[in-house]
DRENVEXFI-37741 format. One record per atom (N, C-alpha, C, O, CB): residue number from 1; residue in three letters; atom name; x, y negated, z negated. Coordinates in pm, whole numbers, plus 32768, in hexadecimal, padded with zeros to 4 digits. Glycine has a CB too. Layout:
<pts>
+-----+--------+-------+------+------+------+
: num : residu : atome :    X :    Y :    Z :
+-----+--------+-------+------+------+------+
: NUM :    Ala :    CA :    X :    Y :    Z :
...
+-----+--------+-------+------+------+------+
</pts>
This chain:
<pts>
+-----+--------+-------+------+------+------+
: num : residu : atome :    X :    Y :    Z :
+-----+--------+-------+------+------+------+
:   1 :    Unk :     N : 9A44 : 723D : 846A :
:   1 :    Unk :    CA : 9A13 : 71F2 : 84DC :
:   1 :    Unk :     C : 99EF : 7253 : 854C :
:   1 :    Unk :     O : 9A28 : 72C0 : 8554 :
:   1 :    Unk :    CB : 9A7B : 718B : 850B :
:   2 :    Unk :     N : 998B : 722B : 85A8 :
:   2 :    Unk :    CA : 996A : 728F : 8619 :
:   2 :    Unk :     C : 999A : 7275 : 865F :
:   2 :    Unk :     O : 99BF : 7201 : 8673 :
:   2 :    Unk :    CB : 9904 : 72A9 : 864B :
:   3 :    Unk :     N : 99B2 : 72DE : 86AB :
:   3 :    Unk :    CA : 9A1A : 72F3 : 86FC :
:   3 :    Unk :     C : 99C5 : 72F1 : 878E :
:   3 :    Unk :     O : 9962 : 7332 : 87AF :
:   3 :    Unk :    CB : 9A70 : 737F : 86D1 :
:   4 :    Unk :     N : 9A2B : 7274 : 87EF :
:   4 :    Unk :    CA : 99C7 : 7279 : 887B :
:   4 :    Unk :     C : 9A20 : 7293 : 88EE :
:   4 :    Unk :     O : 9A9B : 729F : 88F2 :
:   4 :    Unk :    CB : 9971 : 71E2 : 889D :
:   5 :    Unk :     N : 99D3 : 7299 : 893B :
:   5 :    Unk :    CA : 9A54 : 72E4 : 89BE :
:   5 :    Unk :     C : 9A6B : 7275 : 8A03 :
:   5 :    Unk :     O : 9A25 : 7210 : 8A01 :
:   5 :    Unk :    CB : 9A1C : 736D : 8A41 :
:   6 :    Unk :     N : 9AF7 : 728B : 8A5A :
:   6 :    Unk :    CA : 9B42 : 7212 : 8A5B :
:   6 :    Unk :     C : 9AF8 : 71B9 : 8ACC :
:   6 :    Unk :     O : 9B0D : 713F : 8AD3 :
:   6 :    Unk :    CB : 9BE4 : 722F : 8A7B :
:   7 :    Unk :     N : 9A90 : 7207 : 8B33 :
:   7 :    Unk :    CA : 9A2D : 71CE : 8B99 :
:   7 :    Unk :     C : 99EE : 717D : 8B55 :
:   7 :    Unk :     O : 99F0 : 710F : 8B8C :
:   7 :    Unk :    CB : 99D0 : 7226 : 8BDE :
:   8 :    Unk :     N : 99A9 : 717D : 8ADE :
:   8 :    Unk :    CA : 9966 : 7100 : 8A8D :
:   8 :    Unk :     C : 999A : 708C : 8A86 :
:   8 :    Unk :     O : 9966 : 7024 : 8AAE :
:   8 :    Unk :    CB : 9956 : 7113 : 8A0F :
:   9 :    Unk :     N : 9A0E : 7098 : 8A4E :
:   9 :    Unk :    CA : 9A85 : 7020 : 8A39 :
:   9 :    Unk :     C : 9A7C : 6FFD : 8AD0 :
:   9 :    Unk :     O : 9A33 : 6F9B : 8AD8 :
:   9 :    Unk :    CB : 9B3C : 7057 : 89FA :
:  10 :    Unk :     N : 9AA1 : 701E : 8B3D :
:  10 :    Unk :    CA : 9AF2 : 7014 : 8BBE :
:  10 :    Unk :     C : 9A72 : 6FBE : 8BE0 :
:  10 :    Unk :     O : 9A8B : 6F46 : 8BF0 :
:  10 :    Unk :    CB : 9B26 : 70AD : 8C24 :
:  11 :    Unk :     N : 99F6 : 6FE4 : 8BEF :
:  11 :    Unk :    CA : 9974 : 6F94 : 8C17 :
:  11 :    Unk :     C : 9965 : 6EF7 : 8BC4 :
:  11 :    Unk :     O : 9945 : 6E8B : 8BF6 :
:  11 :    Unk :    CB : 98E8 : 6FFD : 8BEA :
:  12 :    Unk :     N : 9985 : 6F13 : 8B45 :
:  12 :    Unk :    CA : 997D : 6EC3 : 8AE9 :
:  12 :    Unk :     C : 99F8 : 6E1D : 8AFB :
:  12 :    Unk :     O : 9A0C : 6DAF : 8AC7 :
:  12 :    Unk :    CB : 9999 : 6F30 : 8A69 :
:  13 :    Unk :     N : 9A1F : 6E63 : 8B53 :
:  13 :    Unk :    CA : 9AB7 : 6E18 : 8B72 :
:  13 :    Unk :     C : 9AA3 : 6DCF : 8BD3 :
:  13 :    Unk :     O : 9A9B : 6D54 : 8BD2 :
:  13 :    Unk :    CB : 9B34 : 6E6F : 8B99 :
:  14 :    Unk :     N : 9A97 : 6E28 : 8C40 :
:  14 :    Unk :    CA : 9A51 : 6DBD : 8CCC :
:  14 :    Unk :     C : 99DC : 6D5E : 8CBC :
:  14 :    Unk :     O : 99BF : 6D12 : 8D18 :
:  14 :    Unk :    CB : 9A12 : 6E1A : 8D46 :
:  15 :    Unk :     N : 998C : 6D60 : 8C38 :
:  15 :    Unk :    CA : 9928 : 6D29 : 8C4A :
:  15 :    Unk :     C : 9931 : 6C92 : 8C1C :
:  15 :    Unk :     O : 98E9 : 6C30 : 8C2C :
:  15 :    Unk :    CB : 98CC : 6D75 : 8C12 :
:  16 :    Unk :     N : 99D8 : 6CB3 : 8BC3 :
:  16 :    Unk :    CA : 9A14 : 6C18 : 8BA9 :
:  16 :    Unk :     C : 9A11 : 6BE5 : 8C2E :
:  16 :    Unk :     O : 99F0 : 6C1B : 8C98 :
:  16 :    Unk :    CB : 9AB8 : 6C09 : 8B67 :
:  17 :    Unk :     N : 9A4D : 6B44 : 8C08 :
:  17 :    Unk :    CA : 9A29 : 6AE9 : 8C7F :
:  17 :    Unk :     C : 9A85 : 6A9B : 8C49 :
:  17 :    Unk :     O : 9A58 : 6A2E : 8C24 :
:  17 :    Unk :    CB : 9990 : 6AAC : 8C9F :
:  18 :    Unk :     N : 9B22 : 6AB2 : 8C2F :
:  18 :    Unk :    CA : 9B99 : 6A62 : 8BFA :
:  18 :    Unk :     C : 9C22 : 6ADD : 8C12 :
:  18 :    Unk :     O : 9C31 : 6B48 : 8C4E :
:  18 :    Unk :    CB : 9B78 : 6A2B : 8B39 :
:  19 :    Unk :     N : 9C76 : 6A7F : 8BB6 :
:  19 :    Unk :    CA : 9D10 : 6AA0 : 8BC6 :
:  19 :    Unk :     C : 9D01 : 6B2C : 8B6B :
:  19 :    Unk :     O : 9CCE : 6B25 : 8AFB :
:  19 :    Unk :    CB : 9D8E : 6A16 : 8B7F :
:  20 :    Unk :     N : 9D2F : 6BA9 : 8B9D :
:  20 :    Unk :    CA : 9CFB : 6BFE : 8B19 :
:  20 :    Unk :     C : 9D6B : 6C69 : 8B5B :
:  20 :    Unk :     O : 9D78 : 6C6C : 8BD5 :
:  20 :    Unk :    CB : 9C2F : 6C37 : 8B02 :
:  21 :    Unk :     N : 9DB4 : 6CB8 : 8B09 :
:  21 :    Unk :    CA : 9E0C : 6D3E : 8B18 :
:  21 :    Unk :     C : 9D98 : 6DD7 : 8AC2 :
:  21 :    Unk :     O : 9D59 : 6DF7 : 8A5D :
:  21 :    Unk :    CB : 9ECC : 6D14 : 8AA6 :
:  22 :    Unk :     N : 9DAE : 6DEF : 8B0D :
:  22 :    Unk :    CA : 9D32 : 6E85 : 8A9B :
:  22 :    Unk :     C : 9DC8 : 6EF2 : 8A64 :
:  22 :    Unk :     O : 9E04 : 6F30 : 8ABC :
:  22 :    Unk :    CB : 9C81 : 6F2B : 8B4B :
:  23 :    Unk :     N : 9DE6 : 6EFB : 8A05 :
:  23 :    Unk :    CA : 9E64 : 6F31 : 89D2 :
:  23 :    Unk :     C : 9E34 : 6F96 : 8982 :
:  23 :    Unk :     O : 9DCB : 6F8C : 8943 :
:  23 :    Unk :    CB : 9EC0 : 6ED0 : 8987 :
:  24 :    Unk :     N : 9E8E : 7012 : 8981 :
:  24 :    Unk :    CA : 9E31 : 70BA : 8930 :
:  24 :    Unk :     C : 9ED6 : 70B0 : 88C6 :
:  24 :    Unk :     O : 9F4B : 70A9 : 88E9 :
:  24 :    Unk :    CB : 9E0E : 71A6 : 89D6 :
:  25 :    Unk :     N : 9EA1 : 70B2 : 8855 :
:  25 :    Unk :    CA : 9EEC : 7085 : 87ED :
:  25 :    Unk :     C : 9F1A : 7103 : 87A7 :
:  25 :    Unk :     O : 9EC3 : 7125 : 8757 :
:  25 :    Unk :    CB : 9E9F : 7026 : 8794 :
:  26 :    Unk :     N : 9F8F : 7161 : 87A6 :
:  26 :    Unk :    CA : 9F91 : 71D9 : 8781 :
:  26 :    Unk :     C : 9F61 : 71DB : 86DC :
:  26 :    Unk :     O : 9F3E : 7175 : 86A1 :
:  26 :    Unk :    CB : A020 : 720F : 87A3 :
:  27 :    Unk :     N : 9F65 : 7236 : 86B2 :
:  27 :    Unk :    CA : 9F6D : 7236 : 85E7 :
:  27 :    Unk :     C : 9FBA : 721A : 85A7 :
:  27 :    Unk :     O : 9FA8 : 7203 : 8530 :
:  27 :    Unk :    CB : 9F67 : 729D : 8598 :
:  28 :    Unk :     N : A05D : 7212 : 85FB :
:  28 :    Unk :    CA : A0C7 : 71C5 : 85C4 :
:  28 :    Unk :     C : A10A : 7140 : 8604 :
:  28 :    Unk :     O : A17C : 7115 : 860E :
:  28 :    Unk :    CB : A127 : 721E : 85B6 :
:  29 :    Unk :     N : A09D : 711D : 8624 :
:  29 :    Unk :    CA : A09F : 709D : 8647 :
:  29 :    Unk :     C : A0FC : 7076 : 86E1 :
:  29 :    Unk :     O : A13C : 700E : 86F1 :
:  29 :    Unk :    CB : A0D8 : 7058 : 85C3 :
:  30 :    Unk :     N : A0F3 : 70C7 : 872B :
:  30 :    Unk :    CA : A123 : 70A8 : 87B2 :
:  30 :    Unk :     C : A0AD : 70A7 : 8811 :
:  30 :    Unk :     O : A044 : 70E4 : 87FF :
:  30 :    Unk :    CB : A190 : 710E : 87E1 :
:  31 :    Unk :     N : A0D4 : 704C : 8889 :
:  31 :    Unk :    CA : A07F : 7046 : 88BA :
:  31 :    Unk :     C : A07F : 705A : 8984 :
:  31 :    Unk :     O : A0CF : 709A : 89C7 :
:  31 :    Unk :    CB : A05A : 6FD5 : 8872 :
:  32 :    Unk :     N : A01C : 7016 : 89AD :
:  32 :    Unk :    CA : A036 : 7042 : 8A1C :
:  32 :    Unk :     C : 9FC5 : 6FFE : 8A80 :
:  32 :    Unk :     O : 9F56 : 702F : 8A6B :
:  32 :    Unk :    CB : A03C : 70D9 : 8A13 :
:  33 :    Unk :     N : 9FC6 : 6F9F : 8AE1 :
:  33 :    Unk :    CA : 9F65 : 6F64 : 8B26 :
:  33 :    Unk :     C : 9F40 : 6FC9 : 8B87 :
:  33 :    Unk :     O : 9F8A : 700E : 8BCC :
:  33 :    Unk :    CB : 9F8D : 6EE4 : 8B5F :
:  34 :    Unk :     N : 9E93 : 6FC5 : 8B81 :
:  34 :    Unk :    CA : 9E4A : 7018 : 8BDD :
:  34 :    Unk :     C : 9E1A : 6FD1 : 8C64 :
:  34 :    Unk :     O : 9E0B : 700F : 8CCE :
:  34 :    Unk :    CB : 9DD2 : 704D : 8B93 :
:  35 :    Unk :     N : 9E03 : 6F43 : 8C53 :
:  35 :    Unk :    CA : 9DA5 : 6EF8 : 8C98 :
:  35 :    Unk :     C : 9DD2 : 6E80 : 8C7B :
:  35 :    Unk :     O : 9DFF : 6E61 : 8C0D :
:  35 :    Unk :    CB : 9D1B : 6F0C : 8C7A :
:  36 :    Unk :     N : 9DC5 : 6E27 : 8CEF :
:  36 :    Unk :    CA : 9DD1 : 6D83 : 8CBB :
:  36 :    Unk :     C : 9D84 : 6D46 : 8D1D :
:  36 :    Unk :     O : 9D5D : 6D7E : 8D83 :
:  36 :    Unk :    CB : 9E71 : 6D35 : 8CB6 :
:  37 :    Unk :     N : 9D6A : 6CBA : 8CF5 :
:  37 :    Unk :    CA : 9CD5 : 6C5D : 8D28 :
:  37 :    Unk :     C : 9D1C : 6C44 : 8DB3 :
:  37 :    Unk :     O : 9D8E : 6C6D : 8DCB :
:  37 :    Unk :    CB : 9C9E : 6BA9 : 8CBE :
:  38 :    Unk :     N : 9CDA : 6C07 : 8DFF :
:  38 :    Unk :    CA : 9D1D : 6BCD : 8E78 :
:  38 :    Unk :     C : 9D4E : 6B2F : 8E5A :
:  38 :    Unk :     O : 9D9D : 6AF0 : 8EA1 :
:  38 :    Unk :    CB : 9CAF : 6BD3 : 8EF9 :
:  39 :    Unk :     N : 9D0F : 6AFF : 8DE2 :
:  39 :    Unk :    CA : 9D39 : 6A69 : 8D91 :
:  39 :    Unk :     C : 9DD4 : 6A99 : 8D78 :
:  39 :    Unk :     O : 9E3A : 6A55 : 8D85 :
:  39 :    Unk :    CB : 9CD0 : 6A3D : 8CDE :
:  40 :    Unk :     N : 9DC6 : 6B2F : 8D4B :
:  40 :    Unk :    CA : 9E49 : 6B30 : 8CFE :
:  40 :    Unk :     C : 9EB4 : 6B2F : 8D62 :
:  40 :    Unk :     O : 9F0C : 6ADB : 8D74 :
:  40 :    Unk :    CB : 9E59 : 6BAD : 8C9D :
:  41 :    Unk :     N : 9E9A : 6BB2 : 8DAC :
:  41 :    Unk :    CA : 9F0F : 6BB9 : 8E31 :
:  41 :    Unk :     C : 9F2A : 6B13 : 8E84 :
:  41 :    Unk :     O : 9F9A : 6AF3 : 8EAD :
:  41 :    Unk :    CB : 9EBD : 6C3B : 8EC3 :
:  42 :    Unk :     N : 9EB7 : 6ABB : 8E92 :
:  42 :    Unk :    CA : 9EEA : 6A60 : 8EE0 :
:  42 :    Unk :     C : 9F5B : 69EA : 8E8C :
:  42 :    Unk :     O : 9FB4 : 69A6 : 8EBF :
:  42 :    Unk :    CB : 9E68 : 6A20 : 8F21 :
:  43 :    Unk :     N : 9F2D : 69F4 : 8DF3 :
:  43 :    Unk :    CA : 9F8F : 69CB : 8DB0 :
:  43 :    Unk :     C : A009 : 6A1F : 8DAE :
:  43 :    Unk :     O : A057 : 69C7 : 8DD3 :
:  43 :    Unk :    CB : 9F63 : 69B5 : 8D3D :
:  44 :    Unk :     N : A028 : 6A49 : 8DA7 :
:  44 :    Unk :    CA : A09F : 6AA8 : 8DB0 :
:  44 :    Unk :     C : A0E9 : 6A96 : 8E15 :
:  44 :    Unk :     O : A164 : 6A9F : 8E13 :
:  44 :    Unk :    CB : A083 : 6B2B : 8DB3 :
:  45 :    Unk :     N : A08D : 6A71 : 8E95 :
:  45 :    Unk :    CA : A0D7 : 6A68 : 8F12 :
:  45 :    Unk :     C : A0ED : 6AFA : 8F6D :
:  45 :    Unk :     O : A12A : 6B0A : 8FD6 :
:  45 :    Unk :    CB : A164 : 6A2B : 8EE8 :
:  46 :    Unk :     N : A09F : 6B60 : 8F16 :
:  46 :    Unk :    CA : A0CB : 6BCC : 8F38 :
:  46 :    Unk :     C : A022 : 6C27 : 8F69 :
:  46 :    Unk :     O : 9FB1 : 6BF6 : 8F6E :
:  46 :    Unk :    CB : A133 : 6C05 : 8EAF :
:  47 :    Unk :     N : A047 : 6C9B : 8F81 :
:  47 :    Unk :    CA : 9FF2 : 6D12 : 8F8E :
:  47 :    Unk :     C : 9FBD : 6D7D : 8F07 :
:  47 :    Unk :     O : A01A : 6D9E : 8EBD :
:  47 :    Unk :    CB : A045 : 6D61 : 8FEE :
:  48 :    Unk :     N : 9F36 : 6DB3 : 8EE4 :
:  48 :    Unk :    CA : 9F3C : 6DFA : 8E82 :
:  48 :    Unk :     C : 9F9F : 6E51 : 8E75 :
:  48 :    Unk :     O : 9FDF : 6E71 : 8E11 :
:  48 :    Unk :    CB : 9EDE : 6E2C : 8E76 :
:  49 :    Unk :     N : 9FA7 : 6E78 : 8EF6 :
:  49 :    Unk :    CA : A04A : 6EE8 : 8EE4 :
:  49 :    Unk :     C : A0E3 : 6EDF : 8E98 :
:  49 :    Unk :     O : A125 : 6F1A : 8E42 :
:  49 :    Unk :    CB : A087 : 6EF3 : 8F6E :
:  50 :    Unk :     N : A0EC : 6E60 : 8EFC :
:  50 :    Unk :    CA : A141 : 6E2B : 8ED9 :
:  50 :    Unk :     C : A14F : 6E18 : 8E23 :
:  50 :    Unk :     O : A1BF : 6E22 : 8DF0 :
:  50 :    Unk :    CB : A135 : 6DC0 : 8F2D :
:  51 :    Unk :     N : A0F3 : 6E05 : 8DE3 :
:  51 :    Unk :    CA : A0F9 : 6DC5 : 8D3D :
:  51 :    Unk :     C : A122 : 6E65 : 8D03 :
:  51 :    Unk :     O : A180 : 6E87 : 8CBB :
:  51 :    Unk :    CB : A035 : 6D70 : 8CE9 :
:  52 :    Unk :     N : A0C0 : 6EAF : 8D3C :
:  52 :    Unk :    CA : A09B : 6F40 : 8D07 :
:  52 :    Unk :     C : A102 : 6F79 : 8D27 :
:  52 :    Unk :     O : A11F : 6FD7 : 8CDD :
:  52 :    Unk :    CB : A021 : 6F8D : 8D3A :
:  53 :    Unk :     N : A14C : 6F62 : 8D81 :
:  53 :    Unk :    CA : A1D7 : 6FB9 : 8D93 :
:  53 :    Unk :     C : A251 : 6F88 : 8D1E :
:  53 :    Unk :     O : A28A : 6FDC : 8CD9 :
:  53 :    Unk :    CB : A219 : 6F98 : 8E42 :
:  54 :    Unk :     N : A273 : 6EDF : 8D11 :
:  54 :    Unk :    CA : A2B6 : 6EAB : 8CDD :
:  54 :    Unk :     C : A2C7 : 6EC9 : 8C1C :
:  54 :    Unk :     O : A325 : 6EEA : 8BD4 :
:  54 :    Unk :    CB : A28F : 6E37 : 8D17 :
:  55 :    Unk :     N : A212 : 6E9F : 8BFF :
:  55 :    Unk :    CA : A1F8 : 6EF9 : 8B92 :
:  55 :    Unk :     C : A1EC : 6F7A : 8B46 :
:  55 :    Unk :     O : A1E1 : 6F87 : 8ACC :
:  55 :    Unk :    CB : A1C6 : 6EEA : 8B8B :
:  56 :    Unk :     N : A1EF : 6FDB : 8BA5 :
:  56 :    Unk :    CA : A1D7 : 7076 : 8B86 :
:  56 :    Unk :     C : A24A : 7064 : 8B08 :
:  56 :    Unk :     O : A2A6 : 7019 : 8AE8 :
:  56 :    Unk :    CB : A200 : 70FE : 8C1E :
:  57 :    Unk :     N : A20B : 70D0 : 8ADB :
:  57 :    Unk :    CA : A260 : 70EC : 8A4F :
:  57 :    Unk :     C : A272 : 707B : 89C6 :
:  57 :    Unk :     O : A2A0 : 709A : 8958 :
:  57 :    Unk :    CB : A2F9 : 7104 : 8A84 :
:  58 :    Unk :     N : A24A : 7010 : 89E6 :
:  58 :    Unk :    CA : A224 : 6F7E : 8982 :
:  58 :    Unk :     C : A2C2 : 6F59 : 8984 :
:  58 :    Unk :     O : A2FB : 6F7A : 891C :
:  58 :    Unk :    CB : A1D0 : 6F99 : 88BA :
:  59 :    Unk :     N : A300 : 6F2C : 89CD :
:  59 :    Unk :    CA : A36C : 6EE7 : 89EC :
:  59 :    Unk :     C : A34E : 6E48 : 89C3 :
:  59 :    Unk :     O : A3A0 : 6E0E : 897C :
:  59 :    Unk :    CB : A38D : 6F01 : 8A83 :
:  60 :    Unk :     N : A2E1 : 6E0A : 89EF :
:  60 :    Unk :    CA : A2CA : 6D66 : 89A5 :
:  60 :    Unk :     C : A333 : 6D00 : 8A03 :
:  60 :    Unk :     O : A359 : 6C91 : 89DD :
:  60 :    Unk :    CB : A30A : 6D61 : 88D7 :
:  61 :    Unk :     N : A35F : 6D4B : 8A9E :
:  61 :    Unk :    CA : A38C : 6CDE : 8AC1 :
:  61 :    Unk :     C : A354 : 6C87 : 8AC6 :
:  61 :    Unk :     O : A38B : 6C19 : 8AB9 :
:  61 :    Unk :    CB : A3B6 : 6CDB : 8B0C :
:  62 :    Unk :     N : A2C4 : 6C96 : 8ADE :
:  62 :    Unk :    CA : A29A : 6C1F : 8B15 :
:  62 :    Unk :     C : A269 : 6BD0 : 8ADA :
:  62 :    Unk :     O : A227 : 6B7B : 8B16 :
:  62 :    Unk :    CB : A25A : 6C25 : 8B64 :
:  63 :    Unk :     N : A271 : 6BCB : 8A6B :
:  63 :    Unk :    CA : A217 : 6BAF : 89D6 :
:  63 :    Unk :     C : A2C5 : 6B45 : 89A5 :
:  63 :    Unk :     O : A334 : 6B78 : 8995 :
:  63 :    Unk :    CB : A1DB : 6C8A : 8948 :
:  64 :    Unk :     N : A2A4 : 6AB8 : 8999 :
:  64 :    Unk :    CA : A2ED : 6A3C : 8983 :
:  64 :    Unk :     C : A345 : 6A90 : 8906 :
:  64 :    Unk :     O : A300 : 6ABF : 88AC :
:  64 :    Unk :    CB : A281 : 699F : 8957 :
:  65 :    Unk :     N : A3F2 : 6AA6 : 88FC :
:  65 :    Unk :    CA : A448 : 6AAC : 8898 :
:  65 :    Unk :     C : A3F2 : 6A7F : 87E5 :
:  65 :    Unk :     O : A3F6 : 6AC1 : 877D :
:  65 :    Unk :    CB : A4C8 : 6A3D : 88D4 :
:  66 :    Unk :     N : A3C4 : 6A23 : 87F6 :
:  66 :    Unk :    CA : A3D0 : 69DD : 8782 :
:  66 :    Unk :     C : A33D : 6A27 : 8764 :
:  66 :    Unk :     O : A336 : 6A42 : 86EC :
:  66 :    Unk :    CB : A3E9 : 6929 : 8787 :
:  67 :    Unk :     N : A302 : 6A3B : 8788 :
:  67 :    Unk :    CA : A249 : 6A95 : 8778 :
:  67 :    Unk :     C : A26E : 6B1F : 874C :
:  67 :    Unk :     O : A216 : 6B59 : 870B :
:  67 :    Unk :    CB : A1D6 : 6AB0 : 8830 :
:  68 :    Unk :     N : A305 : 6B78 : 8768 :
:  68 :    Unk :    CA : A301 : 6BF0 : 8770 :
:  68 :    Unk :     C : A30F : 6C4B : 86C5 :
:  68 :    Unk :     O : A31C : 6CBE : 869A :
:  68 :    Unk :    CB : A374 : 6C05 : 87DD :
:  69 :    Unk :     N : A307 : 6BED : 86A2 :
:  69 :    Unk :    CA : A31C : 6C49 : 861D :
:  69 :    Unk :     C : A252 : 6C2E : 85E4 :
:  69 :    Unk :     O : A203 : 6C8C : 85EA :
:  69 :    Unk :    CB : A3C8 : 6BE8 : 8586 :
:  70 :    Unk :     N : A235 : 6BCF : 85C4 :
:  70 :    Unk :    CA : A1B2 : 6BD6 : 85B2 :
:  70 :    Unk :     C : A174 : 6C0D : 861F :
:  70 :    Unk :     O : A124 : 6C5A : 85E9 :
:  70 :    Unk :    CB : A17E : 6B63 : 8596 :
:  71 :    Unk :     N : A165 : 6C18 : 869D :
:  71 :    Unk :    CA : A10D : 6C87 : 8712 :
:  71 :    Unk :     C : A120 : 6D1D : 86AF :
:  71 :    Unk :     O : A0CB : 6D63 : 8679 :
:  71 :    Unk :    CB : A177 : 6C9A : 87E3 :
:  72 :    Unk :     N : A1A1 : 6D26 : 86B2 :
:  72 :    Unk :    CA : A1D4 : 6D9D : 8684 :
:  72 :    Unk :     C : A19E : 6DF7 : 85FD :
:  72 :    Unk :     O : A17E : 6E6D : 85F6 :
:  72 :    Unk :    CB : A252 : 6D7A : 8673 :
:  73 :    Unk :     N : A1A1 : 6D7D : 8588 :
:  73 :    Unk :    CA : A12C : 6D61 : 851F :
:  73 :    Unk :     C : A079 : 6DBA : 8530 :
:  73 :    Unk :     O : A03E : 6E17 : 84FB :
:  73 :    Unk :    CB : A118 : 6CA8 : 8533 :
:  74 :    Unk :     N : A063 : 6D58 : 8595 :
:  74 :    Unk :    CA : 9FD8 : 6D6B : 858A :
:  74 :    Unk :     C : 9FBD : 6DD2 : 85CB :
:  74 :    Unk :     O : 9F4E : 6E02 : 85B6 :
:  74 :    Unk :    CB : 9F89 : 6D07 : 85B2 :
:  75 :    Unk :     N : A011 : 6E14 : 862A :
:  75 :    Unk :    CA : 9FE3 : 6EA4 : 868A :
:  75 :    Unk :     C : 9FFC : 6F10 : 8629 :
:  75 :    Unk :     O : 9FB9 : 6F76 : 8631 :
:  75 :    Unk :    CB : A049 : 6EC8 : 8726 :
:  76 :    Unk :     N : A052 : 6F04 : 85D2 :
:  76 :    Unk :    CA : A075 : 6F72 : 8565 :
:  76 :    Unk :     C : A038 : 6F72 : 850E :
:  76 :    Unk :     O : A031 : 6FE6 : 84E5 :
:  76 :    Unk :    CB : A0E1 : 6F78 : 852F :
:  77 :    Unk :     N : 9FEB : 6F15 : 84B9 :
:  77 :    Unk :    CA : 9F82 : 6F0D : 8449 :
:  77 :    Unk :     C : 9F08 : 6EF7 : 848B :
:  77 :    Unk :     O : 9EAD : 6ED3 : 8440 :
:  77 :    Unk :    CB : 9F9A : 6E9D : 83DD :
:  78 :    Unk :     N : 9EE1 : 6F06 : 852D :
:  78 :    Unk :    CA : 9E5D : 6F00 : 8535 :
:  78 :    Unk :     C : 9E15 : 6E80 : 8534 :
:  78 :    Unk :     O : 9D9A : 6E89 : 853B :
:  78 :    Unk :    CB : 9E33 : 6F45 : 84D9 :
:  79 :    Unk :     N : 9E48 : 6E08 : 852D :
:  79 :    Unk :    CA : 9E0F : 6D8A : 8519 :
:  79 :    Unk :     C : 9DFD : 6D29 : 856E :
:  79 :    Unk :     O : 9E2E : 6D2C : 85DF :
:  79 :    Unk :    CB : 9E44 : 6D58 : 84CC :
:  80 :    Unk :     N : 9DBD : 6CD6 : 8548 :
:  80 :    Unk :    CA : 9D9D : 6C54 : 85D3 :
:  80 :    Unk :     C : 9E14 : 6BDB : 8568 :
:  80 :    Unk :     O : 9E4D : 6BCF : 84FC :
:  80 :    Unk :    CB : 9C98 : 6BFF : 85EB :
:  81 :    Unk :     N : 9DF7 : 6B97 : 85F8 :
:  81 :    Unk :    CA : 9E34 : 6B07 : 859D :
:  81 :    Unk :     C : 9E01 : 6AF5 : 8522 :
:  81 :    Unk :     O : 9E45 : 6B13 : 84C0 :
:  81 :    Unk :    CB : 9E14 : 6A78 : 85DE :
:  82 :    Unk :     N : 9D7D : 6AC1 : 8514 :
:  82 :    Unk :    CA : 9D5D : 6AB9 : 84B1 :
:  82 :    Unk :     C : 9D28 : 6B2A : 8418 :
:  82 :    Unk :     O : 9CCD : 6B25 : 83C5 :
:  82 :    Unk :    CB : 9D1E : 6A75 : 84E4 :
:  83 :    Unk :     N : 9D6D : 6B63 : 8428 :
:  83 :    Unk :    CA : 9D66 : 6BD8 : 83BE :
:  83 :    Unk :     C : 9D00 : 6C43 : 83BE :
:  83 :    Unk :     O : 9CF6 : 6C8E : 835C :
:  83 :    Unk :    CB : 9D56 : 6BA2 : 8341 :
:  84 :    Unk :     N : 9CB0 : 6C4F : 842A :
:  84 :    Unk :    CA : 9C20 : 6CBB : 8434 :
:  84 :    Unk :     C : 9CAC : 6D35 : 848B :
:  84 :    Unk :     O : 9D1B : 6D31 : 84C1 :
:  84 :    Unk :    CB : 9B54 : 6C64 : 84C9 :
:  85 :    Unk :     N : 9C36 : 6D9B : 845F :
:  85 :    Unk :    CA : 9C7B : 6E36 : 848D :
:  85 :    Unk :     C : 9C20 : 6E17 : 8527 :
:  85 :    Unk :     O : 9BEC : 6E80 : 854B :
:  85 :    Unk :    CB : 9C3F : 6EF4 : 840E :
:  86 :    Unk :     N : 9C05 : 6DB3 : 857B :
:  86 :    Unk :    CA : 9BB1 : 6DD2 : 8606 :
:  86 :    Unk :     C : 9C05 : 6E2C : 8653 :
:  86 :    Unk :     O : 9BD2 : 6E5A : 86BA :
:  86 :    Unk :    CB : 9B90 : 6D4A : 8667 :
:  87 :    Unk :     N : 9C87 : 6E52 : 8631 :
:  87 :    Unk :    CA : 9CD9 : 6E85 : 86B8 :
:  87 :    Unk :     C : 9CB0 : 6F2A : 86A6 :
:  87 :    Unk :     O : 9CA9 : 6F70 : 870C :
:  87 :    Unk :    CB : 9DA5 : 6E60 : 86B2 :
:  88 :    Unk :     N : 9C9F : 6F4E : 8653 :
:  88 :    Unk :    CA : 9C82 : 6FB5 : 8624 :
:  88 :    Unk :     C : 9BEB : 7000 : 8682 :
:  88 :    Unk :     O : 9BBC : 706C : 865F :
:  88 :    Unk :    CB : 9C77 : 6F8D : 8588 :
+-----+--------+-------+------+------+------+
</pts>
């Protein structure tokens, strides 16, 4: 796959117009929020900071108990809900 620099993605992100986290997914499957929508932060109740601080290192507080083993799933094999490699 070609490889794009992370400014592509970052443009590509803002240009959504919904609830969206932009997450850089290591090779062993950890992860790490770069960016989040302003849909997302106002759901949250919080600040991008605020998420991005809480999350550093893929902790999953914030990610519902009962979601955390499948989130966990799909950031480590690369997958969407529905079974496509899009995260990739």
């Amino acid at each position: 796959m070609e490889r794009f620099r992370t400014e592509f993605f970052e443009r590509l992100f803002y240009s959504l117009d919904n609830n969206s986290v932009l997450m850089r997914v290591e090779e062993d499957g950890s992860y790490y929020p770069i960016r989040c929508s302003k849909e997302f932060t106002r759901m949250m109740e919080g600040t991008e900071e605020d998420f991005i601080r809480v999350e550093q290192g893929g902790t999953m507080r914030t990610i519902h108990p009962e979601d955390r083993d499948e989130v966990a799933y799909l950031f480590k094999n690369h997958k969407a809900r529905d079974g496509s490699n899009s995260l990739v």
